[in-house]
C-alpha positions as CSV (number, residue, x, y, z in Angstrom):
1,X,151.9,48.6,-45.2
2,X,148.5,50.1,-46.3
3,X,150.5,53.1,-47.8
4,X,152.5,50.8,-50.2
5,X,149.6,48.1,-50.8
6,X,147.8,51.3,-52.4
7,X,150.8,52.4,-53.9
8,X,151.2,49.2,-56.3
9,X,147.9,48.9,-56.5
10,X,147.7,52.0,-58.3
11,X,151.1,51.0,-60.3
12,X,149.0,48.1,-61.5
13,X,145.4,49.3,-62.0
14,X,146.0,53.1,-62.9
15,X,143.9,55.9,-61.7
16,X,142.0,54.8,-59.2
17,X,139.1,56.6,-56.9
18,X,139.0,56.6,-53.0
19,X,136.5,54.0,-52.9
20,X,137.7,51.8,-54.9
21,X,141.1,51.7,-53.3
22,X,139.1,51.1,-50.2
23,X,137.2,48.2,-52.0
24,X,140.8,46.5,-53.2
25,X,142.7,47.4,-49.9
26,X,139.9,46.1,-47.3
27,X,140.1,49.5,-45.7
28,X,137.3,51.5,-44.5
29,X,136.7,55.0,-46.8
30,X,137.9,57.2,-43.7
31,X,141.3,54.9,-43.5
32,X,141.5,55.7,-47.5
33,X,140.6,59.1,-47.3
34,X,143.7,59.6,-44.7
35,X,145.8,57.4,-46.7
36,X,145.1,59.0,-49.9
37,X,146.3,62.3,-47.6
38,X,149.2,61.1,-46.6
39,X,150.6,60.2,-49.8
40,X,149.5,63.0,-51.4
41,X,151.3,65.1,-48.8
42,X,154.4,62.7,-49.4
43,X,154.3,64.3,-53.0
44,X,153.5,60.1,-53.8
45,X,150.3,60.3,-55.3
46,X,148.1,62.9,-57.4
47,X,144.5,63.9,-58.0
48,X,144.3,63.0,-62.1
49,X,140.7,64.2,-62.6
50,X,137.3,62.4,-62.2
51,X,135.3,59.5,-63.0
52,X,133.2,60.9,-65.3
53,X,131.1,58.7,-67.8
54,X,130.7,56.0,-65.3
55,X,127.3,55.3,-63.2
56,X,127.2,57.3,-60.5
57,X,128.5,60.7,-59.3
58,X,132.0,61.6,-60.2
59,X,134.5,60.4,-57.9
60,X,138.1,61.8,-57.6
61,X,140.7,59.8,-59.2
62,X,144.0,59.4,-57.8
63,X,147.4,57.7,-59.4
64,X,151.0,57.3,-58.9
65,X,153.0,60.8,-59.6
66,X,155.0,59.9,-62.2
67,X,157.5,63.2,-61.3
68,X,158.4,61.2,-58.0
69,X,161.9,59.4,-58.8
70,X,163.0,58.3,-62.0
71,X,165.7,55.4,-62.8
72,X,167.9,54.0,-65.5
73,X,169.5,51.0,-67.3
74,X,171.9,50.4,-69.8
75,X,172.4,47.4,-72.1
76,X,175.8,47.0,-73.0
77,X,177.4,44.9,-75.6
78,X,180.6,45.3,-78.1
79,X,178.3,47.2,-81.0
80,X,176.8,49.7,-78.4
81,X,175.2,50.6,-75.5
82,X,171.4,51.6,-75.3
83,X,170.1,53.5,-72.7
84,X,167.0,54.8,-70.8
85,X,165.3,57.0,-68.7
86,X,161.9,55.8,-66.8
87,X,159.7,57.4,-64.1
88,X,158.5,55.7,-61.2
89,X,155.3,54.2,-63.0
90,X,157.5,52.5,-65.2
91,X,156.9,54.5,-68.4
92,X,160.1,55.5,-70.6
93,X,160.5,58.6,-70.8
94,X,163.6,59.1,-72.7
95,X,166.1,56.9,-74.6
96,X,169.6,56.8,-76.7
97,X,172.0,54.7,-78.2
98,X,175.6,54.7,-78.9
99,X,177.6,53.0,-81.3
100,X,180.9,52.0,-79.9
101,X,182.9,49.9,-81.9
102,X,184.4,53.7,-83.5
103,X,185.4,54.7,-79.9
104,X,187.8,52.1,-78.9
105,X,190.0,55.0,-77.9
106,X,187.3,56.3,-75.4
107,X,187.2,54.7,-71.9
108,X,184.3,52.7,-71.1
109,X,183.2,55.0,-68.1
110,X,183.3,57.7,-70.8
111,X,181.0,55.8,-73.1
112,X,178.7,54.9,-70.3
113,X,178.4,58.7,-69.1
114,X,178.0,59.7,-72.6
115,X,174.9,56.8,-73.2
116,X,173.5,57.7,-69.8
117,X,173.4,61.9,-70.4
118,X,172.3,61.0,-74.2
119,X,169.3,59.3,-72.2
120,X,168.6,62.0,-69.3
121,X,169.2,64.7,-71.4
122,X,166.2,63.3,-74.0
123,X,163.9,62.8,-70.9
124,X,164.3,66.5,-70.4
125,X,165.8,65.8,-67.1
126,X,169.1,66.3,-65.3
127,X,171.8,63.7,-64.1
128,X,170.6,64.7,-60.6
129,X,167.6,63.2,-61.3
130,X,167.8,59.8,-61.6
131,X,167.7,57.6,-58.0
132,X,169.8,54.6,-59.3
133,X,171.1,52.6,-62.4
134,X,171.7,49.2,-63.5
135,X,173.8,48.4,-66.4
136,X,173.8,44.8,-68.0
137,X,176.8,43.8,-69.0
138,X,178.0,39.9,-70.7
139,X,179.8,37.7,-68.8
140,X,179.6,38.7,-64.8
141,X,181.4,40.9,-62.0
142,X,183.1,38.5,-59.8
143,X,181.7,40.0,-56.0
144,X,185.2,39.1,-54.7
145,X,187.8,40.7,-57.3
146,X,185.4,43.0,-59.1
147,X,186.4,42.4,-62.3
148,X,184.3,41.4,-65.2
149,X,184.5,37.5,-65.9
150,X,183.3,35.6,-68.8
151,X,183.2,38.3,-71.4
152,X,186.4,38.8,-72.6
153,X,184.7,40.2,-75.8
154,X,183.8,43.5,-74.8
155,X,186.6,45.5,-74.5
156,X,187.3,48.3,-72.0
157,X,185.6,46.3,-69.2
158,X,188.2,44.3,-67.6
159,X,190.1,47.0,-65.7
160,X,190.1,45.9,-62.0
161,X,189.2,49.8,-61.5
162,X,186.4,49.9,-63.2
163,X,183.8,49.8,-60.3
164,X,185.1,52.7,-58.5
165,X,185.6,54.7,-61.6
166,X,182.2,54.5,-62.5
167,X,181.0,55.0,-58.7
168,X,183.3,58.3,-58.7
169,X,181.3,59.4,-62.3
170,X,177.9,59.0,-61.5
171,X,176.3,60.5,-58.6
172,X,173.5,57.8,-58.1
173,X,174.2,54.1,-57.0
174,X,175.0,52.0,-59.7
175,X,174.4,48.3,-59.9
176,X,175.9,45.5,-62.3
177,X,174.2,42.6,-63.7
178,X,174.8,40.1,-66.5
179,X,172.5,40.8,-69.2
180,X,170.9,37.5,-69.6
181,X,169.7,37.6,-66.1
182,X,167.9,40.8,-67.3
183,X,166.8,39.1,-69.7
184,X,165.3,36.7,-67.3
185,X,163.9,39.9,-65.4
186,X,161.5,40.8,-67.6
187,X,159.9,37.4,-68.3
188,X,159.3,37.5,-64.9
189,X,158.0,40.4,-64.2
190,X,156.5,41.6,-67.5
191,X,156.1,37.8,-69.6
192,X,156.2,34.4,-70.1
193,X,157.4,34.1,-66.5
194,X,154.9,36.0,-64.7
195,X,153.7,33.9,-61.7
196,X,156.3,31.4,-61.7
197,X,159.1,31.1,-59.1
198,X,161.1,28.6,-60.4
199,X,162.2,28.7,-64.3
200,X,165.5,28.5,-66.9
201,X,165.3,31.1,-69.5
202,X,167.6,30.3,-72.9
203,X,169.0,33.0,-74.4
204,X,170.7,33.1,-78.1
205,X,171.8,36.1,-79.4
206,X,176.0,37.0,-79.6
207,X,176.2,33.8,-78.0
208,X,174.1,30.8,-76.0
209,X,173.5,31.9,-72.5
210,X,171.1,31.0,-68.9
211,X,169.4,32.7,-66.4
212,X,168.4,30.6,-63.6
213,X,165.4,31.8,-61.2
214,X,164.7,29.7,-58.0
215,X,162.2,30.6,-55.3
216,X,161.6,33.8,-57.1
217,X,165.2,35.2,-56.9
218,X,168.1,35.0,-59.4
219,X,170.3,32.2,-58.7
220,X,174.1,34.1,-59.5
221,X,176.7,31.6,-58.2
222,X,179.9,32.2,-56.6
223,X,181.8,34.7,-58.7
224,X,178.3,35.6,-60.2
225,X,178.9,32.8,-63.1
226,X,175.4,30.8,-62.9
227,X,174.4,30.0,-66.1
228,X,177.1,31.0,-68.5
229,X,176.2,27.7,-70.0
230,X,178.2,28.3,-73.4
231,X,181.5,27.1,-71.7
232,X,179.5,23.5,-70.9
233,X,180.8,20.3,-72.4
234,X,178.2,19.1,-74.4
235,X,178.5,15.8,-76.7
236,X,179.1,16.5,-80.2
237,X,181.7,19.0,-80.3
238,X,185.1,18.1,-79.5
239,X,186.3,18.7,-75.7
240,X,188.0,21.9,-74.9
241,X,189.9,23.4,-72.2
242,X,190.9,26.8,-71.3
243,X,187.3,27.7,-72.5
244,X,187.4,30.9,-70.8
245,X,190.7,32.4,-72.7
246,X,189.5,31.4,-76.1
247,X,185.5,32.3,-74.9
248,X,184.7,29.7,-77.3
249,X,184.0,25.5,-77.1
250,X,181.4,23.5,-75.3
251,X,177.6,24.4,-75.9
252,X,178.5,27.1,-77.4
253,X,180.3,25.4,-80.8
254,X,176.6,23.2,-80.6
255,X,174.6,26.1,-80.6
256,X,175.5,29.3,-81.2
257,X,174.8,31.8,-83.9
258,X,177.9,31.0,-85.9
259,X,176.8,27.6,-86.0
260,X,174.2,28.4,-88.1
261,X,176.4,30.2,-90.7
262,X,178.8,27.7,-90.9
263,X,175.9,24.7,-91.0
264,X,174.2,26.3,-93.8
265,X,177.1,26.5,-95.9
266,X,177.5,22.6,-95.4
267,X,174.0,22.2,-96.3
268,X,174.6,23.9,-99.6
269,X,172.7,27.2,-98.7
270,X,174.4,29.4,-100.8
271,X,172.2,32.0,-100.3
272,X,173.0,32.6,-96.2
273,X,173.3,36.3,-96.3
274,X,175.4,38.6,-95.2
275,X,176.1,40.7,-92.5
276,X,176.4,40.0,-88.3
277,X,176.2,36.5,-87.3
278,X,173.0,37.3,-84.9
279,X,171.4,39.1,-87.8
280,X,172.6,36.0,-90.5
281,X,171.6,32.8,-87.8
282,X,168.1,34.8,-87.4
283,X,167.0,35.3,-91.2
284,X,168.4,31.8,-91.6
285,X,166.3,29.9,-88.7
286,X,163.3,32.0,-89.7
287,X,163.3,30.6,-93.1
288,X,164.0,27.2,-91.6
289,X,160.8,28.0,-89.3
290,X,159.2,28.3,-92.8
291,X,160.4,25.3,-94.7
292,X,158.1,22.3,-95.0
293,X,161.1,20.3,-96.0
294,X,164.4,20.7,-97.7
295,X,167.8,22.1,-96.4
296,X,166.1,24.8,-94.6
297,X,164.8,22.4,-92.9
298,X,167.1,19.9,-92.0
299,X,169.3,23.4,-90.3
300,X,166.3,23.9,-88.1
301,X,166.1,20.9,-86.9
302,X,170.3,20.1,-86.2
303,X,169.7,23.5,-84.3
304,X,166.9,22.3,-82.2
305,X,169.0,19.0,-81.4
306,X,171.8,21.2,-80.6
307,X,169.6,23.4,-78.2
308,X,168.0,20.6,-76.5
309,X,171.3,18.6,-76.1
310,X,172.3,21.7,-74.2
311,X,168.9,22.0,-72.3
312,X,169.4,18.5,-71.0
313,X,171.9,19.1,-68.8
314,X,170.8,22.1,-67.4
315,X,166.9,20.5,-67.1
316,X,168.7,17.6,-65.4
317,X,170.4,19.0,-62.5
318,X,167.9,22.0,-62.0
319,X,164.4,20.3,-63.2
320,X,162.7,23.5,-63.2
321,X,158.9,24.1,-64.1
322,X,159.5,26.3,-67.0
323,X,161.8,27.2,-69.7
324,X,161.7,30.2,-71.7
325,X,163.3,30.4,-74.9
326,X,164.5,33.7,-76.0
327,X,166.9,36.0,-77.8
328,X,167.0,36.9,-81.5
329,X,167.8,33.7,-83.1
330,X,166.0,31.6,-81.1
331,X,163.0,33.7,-81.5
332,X,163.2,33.7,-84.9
333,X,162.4,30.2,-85.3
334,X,159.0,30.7,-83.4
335,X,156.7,27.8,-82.3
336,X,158.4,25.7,-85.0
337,X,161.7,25.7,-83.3
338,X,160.1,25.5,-79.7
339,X,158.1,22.1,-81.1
340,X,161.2,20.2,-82.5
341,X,163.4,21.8,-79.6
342,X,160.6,20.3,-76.8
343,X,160.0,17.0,-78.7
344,X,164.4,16.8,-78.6
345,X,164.0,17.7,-74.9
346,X,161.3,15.0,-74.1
347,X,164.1,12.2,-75.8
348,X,166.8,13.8,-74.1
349,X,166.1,14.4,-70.6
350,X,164.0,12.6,-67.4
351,X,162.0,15.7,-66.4
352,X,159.6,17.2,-68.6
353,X,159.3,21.4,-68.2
354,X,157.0,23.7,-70.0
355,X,158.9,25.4,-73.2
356,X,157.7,28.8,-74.0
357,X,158.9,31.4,-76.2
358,X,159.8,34.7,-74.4
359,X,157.4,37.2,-74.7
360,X,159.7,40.5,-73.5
361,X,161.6,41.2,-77.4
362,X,161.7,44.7,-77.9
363,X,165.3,45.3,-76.1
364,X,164.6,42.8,-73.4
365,X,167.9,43.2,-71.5
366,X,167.1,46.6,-71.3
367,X,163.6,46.2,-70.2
368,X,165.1,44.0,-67.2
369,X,167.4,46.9,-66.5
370,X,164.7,49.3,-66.0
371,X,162.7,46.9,-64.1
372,X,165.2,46.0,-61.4
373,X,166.3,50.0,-60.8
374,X,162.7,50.1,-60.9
375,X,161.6,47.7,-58.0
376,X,164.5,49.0,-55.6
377,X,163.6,52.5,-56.4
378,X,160.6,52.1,-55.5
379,X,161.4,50.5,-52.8
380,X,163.7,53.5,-50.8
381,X,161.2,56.4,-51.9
382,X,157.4,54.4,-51.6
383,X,158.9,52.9,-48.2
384,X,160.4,55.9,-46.8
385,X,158.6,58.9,-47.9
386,X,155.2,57.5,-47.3
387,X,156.2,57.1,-43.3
């Protein structure tokens, strides 16, 4: 227990000296003196130089070795799949990304061998290497059938087979998790989550989304389809069935990026843009974000409605203390859109939650990738090496 107490505490401080690890730990300087041994020995921990410049003698500073185990994660989605590379301290150490929607004749195992080496092989490392992967996917792999549910978008991924191909590929374990829940990850362990065990995070990007965290942990479901919240009947859209063959109705025709498009052409914005609807819905709420007034406006402020309708729902049967707002479009309209979406919410539903905007938005799905092969990494090699 001391071993991995120091362990994250140098993960979280940096370099740190004996005594100082004594000072944080409670633990006498013999006990850290030994300790510092033992995980030195263990090939855990490294002498990084001294403390020189600060009052005193120079002590010997010791921190994390970086070489230890390394990990990966892979965001995937129908334009591409991004990968990377990071070492046990959690720095990235090599990336890449490939475009996909020209390889529709390649297999998806292919294209996720070809993203993960593109990775490795920029790290300078070998597949070898890496202790474990987690690939975030849309939609969900059902535990009982393993097959990928709700994402009938991204082709290539609903082979029943596709589990055991992958398994036979790659020589580490592999994990599978949807992408908002990655999402959802990071906030919690990098952002606007930190600290907070119970929270709904928002997401808006190819399409509306949920992560649901309670007690700390991910809340999945059943067949791993918590919080696929674009299939929820919502009022203002007509009601639809067979949501899941068309992947479309519900919150989703409130909400989503496409929404936008199609509002702002009502609104007479001739000037939309062109281009993917993500990329199209975000320049559009941005400039909405901006307007003091005028048709800009007015599609900010249907979108906020059409969020918060949404919200409603899920705030009413979960009441969380936190919501986080994130992805691309809703990000775009910054604390604009979280002002009109929180006043909507207060008229709307019972419970009253914090609204925050996400703070994880360079590649936050991947970010939560690298963060959960992270913890369990650490996990097998900080728990098992240092005995």
């Amino acid at each position: 227990m001391n071993d991995r107490a120091a362990l994250d505490l140098l993960l979280e401080h940096g370099p740190l000296s004996r005594t100082r690890i004594g000072k944080l730990t409670g633990l006498s300087k013999p006990t850290a003196s030994q300790l510092l041994a033992r995980l030195e020995a263990a090939g855990l921990v490294v002498a990084t130089g001294t403390s020189e410049g600060r009052p005193g003698p120079n002590a010997q500073l010791y921190a994390v070795n970086s070489r230890a185990a390394y990990a990966a994660g892979l965001d995937v989605n129908p334009q591409r799949i991004r990968a990377a590379v990071a070492d046990v301290t959690g720095r990235t150490v090599g990336t890449f990304k490939l475009e996909t929607p020209g390889r529709r004749n390649v297999s998806a195992v292919r294209q996720v061998v070809d993203a993960l080496d593109g990775a490795v092989k920029a790290a300078g490392l070998a597949r070898d290497d890496l202790r474990r992967v987690v690939i975030g996917t849309p939609g969900a792999f059902d535990p009982s059938t393993g097959r990928l549910r709700y994402a009938s978008h991204l082709p290539g991924w609903h082979s029943p087979t596709l589990l055991d191909e992958l398994a036979a590929a790659l020589p580490m374990p592999v994990e599978y998790e949807n992408d908002v829940n990655l999402v959802a990850i990071a906030e919690q362990r990098l952002g606007a989550a930190r600290g907070h065990e119970d929270f709904v995070l928002l997401w808006n990007e190819e399409g509306v989304g949920a992560a649901v965290v309670l007690g700390g942990r991910l809340h999945r479901g059943f067949t791993g389809g918590a919080g696929e919240v674009g299939f929820m009947p919502v009022p203002g859209v007509p009601l639809m069935r067979q949501v899941t063959k068309a992947n479309a109705g519900g919150y989703q025709e409130l909400a989503g990026a496409h929404v936008l498009v199609r509002l702002a052409r009502e609104l007479g914005i001739d000037d939309a843009g062109h281009g993917a609807y993500p990329d199209i819905a975000a320049s559009l709420v941005e400039r909405g974000a901006a307007a003091g007034s005028g048709p800009l406006r007015q599609l900010l402020e249907t979108y906020a409605t059409g969020l918060a309708t949404g919200l409603a729902s899920v705030v009413a049967v979960l009441d969380p203390q936190l919501v986080v707002l994130s992805g691309e479009v809703i990000t775009a309209g910054g604390e604009p859109l979280r002002e009109l979406v929180e006043s909507e919410l207060a008229e709307l539903a019972a419970s009253r939650p914090r609204l925050v905007l996400g703070d994880v938005q360079q590649h936050p799905v991947l970010q939560g990738a690298l963060e959960s092969a992270l913890a369990t990494t650490r996990d097998e090699v900080f728990d098992t090496s240092a005995r």
